[in-house]
PyMOL commands that place a pseudoatom at each C-alpha (Angstrom):
pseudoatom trace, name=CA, resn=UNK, resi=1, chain=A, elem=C, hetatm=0, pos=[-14.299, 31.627, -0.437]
pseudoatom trace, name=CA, resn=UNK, resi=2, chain=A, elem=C, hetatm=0, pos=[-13.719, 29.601, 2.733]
pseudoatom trace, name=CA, resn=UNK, resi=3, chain=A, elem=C, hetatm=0, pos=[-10.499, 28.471, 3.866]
pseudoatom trace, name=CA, resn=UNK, resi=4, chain=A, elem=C, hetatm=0, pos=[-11.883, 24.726, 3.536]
pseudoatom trace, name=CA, resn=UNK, resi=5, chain=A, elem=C, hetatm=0, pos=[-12.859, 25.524, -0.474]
pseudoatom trace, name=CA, resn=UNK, resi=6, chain=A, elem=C, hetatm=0, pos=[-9.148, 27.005, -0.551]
pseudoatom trace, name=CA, resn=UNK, resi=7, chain=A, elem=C, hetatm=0, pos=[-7.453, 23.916, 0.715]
pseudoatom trace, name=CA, resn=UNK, resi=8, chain=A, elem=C, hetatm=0, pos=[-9.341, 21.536, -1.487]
pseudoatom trace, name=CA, resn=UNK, resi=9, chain=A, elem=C, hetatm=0, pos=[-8.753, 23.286, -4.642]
pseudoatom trace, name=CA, resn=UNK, resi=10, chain=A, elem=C, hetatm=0, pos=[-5.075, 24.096, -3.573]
pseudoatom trace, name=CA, resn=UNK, resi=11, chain=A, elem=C, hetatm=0, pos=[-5.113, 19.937, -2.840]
pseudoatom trace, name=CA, resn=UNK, resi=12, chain=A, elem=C, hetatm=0, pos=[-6.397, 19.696, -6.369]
pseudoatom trace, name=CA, resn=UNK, resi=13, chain=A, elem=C, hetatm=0, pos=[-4.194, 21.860, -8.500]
pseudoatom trace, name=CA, resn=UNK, resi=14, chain=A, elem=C, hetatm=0, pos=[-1.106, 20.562, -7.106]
pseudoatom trace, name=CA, resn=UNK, resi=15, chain=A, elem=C, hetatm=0, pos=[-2.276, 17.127, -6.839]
pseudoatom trace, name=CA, resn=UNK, resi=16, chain=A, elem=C, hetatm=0, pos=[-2.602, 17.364, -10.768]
pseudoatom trace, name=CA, resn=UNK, resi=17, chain=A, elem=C, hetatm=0, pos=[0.564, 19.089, -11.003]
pseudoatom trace, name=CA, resn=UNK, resi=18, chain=A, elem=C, hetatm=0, pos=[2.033, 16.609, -8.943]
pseudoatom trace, name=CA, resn=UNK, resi=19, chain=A, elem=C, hetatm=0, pos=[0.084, 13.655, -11.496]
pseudoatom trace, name=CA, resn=UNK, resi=20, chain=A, elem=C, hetatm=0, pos=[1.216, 15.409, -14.450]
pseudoatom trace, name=CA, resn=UNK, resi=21, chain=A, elem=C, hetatm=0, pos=[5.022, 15.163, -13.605]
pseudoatom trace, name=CA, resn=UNK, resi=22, chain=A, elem=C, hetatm=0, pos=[5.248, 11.731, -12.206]
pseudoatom trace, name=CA, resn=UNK, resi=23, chain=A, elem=C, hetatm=0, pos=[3.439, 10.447, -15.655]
pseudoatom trace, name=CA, resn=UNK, resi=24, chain=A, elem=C, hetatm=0, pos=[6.401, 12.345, -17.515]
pseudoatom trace, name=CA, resn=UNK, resi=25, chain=A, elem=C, hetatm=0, pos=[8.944, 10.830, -15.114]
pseudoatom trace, name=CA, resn=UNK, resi=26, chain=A, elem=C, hetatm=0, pos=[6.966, 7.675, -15.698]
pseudoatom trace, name=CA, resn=UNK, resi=27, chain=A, elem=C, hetatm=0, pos=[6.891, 8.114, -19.452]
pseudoatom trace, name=CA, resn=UNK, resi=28, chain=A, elem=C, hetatm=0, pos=[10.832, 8.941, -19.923]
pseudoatom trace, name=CA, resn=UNK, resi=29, chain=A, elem=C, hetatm=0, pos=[12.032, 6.403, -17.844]
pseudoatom trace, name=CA, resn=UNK, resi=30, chain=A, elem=C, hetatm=0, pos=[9.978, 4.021, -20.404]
pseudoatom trace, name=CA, resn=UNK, resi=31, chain=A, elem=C, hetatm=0, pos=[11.631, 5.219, -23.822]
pseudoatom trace, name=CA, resn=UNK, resi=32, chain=A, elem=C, hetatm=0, pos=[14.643, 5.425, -21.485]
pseudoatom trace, name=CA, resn=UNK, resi=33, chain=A, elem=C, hetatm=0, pos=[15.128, 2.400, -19.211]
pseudoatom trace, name=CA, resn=UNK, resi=34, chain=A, elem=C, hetatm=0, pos=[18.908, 3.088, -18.162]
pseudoatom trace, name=CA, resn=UNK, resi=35, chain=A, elem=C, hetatm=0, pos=[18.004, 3.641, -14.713]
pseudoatom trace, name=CA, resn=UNK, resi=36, chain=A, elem=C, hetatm=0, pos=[18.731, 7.671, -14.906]
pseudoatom trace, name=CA, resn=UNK, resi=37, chain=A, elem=C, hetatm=0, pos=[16.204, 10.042, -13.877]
pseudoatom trace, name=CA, resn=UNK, resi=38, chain=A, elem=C, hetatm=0, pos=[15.625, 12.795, -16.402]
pseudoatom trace, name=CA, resn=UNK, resi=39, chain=A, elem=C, hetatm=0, pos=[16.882, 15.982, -14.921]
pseudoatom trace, name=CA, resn=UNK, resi=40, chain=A, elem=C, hetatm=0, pos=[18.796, 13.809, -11.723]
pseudoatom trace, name=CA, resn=UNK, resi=41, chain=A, elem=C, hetatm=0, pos=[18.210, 14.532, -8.642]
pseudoatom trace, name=CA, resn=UNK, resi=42, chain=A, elem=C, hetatm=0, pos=[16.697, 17.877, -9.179]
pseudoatom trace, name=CA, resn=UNK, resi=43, chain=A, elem=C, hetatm=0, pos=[13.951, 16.184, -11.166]
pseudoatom trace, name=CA, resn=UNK, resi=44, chain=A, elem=C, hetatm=0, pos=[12.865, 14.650, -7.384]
pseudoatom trace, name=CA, resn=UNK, resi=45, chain=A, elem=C, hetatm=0, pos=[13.340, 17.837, -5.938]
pseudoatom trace, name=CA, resn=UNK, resi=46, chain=A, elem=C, hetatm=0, pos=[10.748, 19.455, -8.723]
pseudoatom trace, name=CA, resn=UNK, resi=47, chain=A, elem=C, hetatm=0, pos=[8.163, 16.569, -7.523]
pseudoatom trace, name=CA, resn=UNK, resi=48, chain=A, elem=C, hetatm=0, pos=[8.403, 18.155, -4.414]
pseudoatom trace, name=CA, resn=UNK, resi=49, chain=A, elem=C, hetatm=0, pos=[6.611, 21.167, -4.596]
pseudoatom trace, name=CA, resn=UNK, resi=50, chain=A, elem=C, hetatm=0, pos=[3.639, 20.392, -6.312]
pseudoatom trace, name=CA, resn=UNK, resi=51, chain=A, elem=C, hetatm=0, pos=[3.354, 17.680, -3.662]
pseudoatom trace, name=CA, resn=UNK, resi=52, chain=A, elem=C, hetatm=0, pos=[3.807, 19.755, -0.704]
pseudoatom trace, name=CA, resn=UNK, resi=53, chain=A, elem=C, hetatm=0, pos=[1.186, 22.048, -2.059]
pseudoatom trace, name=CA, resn=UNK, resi=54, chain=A, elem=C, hetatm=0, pos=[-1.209, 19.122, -2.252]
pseudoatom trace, name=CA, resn=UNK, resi=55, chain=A, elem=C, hetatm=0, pos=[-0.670, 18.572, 1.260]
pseudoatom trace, name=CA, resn=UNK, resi=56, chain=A, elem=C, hetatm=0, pos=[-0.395, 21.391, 2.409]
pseudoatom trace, name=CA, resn=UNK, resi=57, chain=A, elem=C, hetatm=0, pos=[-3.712, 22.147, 1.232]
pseudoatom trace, name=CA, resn=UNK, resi=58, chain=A, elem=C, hetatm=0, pos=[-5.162, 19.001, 2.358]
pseudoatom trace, name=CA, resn=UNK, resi=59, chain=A, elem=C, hetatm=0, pos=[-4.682, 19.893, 5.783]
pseudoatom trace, name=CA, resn=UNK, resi=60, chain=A, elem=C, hetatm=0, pos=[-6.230, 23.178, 5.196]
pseudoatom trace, name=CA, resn=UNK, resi=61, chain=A, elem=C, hetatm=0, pos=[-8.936, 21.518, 3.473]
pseudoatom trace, name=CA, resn=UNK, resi=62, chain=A, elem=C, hetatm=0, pos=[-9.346, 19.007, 6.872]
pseudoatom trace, name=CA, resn=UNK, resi=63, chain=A, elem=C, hetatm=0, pos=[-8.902, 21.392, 9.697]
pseudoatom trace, name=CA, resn=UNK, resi=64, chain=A, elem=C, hetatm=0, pos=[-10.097, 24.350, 8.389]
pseudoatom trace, name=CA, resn=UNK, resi=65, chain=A, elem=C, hetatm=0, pos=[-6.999, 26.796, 9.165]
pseudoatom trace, name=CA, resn=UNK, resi=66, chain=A, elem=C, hetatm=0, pos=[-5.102, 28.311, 7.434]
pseudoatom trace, name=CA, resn=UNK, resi=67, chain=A, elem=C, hetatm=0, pos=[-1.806, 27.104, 6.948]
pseudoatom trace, name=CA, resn=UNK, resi=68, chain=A, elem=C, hetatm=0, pos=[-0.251, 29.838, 8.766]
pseudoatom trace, name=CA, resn=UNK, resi=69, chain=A, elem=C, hetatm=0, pos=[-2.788, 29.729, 11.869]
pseudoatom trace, name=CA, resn=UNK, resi=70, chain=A, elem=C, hetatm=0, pos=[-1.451, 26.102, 12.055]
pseudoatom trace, name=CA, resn=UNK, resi=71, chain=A, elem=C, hetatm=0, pos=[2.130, 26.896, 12.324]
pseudoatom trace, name=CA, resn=UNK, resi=72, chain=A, elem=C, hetatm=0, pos=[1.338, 29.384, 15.078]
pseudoatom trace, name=CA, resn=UNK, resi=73, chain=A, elem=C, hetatm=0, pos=[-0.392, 26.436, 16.941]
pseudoatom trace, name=CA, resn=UNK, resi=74, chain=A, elem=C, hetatm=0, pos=[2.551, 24.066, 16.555]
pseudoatom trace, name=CA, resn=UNK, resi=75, chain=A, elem=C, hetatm=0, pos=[5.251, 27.196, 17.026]
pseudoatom trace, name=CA, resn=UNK, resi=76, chain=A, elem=C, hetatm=0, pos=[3.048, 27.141, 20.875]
pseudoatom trace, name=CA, resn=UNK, resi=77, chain=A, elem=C, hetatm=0, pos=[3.520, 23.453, 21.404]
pseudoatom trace, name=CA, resn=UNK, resi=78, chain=A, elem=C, hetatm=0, pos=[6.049, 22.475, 23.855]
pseudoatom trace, name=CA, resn=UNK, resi=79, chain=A, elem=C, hetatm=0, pos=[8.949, 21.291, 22.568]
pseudoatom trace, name=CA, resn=UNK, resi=80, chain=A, elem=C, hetatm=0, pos=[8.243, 17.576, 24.131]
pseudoatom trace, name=CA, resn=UNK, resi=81, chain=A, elem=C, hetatm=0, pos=[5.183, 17.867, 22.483]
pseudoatom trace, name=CA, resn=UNK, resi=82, chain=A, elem=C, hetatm=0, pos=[6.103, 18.781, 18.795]
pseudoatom trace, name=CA, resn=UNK, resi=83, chain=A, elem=C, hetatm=0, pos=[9.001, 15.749, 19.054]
pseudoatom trace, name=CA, resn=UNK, resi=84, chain=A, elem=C, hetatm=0, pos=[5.968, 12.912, 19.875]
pseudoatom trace, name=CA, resn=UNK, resi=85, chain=A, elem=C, hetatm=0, pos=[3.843, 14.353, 17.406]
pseudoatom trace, name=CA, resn=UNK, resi=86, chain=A, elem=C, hetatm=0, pos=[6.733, 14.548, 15.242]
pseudoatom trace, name=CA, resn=UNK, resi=87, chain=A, elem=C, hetatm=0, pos=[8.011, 11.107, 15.438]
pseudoatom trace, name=CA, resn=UNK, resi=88, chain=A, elem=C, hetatm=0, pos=[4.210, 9.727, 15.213]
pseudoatom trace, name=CA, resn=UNK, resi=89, chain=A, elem=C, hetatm=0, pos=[4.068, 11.287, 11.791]
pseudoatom trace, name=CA, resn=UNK, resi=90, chain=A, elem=C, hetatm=0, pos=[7.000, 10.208, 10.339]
pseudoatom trace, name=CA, resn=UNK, resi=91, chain=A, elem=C, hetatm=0, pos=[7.087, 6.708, 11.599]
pseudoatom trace, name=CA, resn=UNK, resi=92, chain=A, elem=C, hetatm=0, pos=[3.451, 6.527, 9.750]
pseudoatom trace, name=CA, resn=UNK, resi=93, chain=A, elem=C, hetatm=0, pos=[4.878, 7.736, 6.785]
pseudoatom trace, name=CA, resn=UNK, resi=94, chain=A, elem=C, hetatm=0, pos=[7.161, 5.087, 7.104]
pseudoatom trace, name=CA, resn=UNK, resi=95, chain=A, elem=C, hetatm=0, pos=[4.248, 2.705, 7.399]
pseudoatom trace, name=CA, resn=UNK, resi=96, chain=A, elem=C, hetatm=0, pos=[2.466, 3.943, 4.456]
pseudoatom trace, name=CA, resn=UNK, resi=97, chain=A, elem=C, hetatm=0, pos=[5.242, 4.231, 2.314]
pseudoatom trace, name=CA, resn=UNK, resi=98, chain=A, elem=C, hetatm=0, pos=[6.355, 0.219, 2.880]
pseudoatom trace, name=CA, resn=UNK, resi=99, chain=A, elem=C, hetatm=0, pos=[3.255, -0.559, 3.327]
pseudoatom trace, name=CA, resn=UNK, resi=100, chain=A, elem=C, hetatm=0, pos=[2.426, 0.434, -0.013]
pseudoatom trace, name=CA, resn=UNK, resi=101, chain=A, elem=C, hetatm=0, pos=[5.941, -1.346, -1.478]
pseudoatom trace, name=CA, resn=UNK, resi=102, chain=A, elem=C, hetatm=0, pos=[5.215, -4.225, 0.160]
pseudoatom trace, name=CA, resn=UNK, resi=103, chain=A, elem=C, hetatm=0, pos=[1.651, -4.188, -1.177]
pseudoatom trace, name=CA, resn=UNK, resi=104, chain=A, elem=C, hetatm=0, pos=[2.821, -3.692, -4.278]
pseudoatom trace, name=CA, resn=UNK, resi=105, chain=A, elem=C, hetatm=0, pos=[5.323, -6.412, -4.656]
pseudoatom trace, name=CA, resn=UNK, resi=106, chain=A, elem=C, hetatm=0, pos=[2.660, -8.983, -3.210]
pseudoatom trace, name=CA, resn=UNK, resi=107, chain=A, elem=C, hetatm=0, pos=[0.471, -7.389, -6.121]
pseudoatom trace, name=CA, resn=UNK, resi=108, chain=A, elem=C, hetatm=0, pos=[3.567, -7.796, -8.841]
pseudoatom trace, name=CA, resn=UNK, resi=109, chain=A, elem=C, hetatm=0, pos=[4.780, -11.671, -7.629]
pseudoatom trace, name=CA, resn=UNK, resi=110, chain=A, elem=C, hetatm=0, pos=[4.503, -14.249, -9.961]
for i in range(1, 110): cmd.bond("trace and resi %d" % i, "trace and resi %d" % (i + 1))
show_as sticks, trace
zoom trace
């Protein structure tokens, strides 16, 4: 099986992991709307596996390396280098992630 295949069925499985939990997160916090996450904090941290799976395979999926061949490339990077690429990523996941909250509460307004 190709490294491509891999990634996408590795994006799969823990994407459906991942869809799984958040509807039972979703689903608790219904029949219990105190504002407490079941299991605390540790109940994110569990989200966070099956998510970083899904991504991790979605790169594989995309570039078609494995995941290890891809921290090699970024372990060669300059260190200059890996700090602009690194900032560029997570100030788009900043944009996504209010993007999508302020999407969503133009979607929710009454």
């Amino acid at each position: 099986m190709n490294i491509r295949m891999r990634g996408l069925l590795q994006s799969l499985a823990g994407g459906a992991v991942f869809a799984m939990a958040l509807w039972w997160f979703m689903d608790r916090q219904q029949t219990n709307p105190s504002g407490s996450l079941p299991g605390g904090p540790f109940g994110l941290i569990a989200l966070a596996a099956p998510g970083g799976l899904m991504f991790a395979g979605l790169l594989q999926a995309i570039t078609g390396l494995p995941f290890s061949a891809m921290s090699e490339k970024w372990n060669a990077l300059a260190g200059w280098q890996r700090g602009v690429i690194g900032t560029l990523v997570f100030v788009g996941g900043l944009c996504v992630l209010f993007g999508g909250l302020a999407l969503y509460g133009f979607l929710t307004a009454s």
